[in-house]
C-alpha positions as CSV (number, residue, x, y, z in Angstrom):
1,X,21.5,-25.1,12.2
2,X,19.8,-28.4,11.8
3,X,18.7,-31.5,13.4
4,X,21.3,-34.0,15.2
5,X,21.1,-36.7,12.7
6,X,21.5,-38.8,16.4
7,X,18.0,-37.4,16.9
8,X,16.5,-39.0,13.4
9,X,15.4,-42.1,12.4
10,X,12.4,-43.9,10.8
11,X,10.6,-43.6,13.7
12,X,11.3,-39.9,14.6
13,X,11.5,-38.1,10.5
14,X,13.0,-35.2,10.5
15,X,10.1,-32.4,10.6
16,X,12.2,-29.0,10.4
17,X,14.8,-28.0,7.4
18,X,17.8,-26.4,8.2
19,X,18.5,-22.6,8.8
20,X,20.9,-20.2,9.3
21,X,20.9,-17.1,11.0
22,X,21.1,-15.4,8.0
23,X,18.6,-16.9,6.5
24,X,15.9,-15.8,9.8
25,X,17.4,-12.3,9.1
26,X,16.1,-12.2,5.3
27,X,12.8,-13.5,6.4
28,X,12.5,-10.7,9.1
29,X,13.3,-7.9,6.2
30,X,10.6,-9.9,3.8
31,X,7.6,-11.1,5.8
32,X,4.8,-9.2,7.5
33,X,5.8,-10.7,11.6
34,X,2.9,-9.6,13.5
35,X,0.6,-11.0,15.5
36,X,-1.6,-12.1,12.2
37,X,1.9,-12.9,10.7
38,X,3.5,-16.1,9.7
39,X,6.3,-17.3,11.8
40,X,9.8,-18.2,11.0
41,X,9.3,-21.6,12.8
42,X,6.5,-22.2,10.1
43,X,9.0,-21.1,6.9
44,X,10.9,-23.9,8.4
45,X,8.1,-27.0,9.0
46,X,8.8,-29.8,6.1
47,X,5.7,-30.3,4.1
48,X,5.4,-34.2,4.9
49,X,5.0,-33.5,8.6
């Protein structure tokens, strides 16, 4: 899953990489998702953003 590329442009950057399902999977098996947790959503936020 991923942006529209419809959706990007100079003046709207893309902010979020792309993902799959299997890739939210791995980070549920990996990652302490509590309340004190990281979120998927933030694995996923480009650094330039």
């Amino acid at each position: 899953m991923e942006t529209a590329t419809e959706l990007v442009n100079d003046q709207n950057p893309k902010k979020y990489r792309e993902s799959s399902f299997r890739d939210f999977l791995n980070f549920l098996s990996n990652n302490d998702v509590g309340p004190q947790g990281k979120t998927y959503k933030d694995t996923l936020k480009l650094k330039n953003n």
